[in-house]
C-alpha positions as CSV (number, residue, x, y, z in Angstrom):
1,X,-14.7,80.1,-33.9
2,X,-15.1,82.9,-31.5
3,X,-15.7,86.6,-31.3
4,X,-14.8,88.8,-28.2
5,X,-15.3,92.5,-27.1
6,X,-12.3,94.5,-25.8
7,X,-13.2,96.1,-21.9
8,X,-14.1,99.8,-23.3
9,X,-16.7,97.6,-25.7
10,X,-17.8,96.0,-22.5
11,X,-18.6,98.3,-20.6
12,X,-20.8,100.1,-23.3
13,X,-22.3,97.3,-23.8
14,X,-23.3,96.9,-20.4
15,X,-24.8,100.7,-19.9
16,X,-26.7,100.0,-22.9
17,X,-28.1,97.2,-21.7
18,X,-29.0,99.4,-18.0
19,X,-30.5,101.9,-19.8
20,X,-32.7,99.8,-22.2
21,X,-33.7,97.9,-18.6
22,X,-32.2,94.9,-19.3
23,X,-31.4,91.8,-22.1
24,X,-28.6,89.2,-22.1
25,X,-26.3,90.7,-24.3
26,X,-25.8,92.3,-28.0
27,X,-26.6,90.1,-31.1
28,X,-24.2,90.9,-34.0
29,X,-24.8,89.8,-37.4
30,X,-23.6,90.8,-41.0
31,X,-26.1,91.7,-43.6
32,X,-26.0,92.1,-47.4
33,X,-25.5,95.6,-47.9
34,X,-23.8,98.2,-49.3
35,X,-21.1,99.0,-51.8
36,X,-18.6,96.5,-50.6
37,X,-20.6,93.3,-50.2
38,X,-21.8,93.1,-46.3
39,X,-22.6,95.7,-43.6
40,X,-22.6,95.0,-39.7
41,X,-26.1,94.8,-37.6
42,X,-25.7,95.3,-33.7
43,X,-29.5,95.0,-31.5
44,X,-29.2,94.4,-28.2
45,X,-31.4,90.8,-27.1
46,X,-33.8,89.8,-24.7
47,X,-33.2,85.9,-25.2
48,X,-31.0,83.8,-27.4
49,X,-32.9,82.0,-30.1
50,X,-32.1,77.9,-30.3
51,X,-29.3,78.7,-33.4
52,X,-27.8,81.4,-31.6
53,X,-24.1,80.6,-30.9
54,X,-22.9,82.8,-27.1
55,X,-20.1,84.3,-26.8
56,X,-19.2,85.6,-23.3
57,X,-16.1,88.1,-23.3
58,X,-15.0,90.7,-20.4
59,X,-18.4,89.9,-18.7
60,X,-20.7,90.3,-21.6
61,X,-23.0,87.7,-24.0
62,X,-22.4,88.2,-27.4
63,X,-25.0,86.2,-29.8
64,X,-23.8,85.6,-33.2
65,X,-25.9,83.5,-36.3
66,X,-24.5,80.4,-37.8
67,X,-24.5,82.1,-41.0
68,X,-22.7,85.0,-40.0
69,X,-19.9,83.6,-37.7
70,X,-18.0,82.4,-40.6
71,X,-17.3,85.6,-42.2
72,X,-17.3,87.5,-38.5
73,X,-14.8,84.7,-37.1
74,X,-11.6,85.9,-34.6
75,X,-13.5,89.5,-34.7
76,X,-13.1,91.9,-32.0
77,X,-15.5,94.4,-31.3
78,X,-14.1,97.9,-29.6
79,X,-15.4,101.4,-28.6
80,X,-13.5,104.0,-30.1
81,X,-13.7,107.7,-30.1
82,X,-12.7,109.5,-33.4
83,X,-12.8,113.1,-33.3
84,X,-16.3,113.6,-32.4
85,X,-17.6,110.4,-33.3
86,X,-17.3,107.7,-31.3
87,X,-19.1,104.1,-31.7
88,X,-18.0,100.5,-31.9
89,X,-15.2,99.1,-34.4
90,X,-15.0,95.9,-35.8
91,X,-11.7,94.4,-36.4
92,X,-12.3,91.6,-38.2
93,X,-9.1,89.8,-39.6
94,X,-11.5,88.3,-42.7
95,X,-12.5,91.8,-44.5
96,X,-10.4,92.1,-47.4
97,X,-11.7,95.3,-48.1
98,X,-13.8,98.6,-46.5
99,X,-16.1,100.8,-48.7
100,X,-15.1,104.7,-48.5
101,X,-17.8,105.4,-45.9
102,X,-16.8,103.1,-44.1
103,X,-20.3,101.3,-43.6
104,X,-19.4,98.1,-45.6
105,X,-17.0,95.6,-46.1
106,X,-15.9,92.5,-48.4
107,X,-14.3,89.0,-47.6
């Protein structure tokens, strides 16, 4: 089980992590939430806890929960820009399905 970041991730991550004056990497988790079942949470982290599981990819920790690595397993996480947006995207080969807004998704 593994999840990785792609270099333009990377890289955010790590200015993020400059300009909040440090941490070890970004904790991603998956939450129940919204209208298609579960919802992404991203915090950056000071220190792993004893269940986190570390991921290091293209230079960067990234801490997942037990609980959430099985639905979050063989993700990627990218930065993307989309017209004027731009944020990270999580292509995750287990969602079956993405809500409208795009802030949920189903397994």
């Amino acid at each position: 089980m593994t999840i990785s970041v792609t270099p333009k991730a990377a890289v955010q991550i790590r200015k993020a992590l400059e300009k909040r004056g440090g941490g070890i990497g970004l904790r991603v988790a998956v939450k129940t939430s919204g209208c298609s079942g579960y919802a992404y949470a991203l915090e950056f982290a000071d220190e792993a806890s004893e269940a986190d599981l570390c991921f290091a990819s293209e230079g960067v920790t990234v801490l997942v929960d037990p609980t959430s690595l099985p639905i979050i397993d063989g993700t990627q996480l990218d930065w993307v820009r989309e017209g004027l947006n731009e944020g990270f995207k999580f292509n995750n080969p287990n969602a079956t399905a993405n809500c409208g807004c795009g802030e949920s998704f189903a397994v």
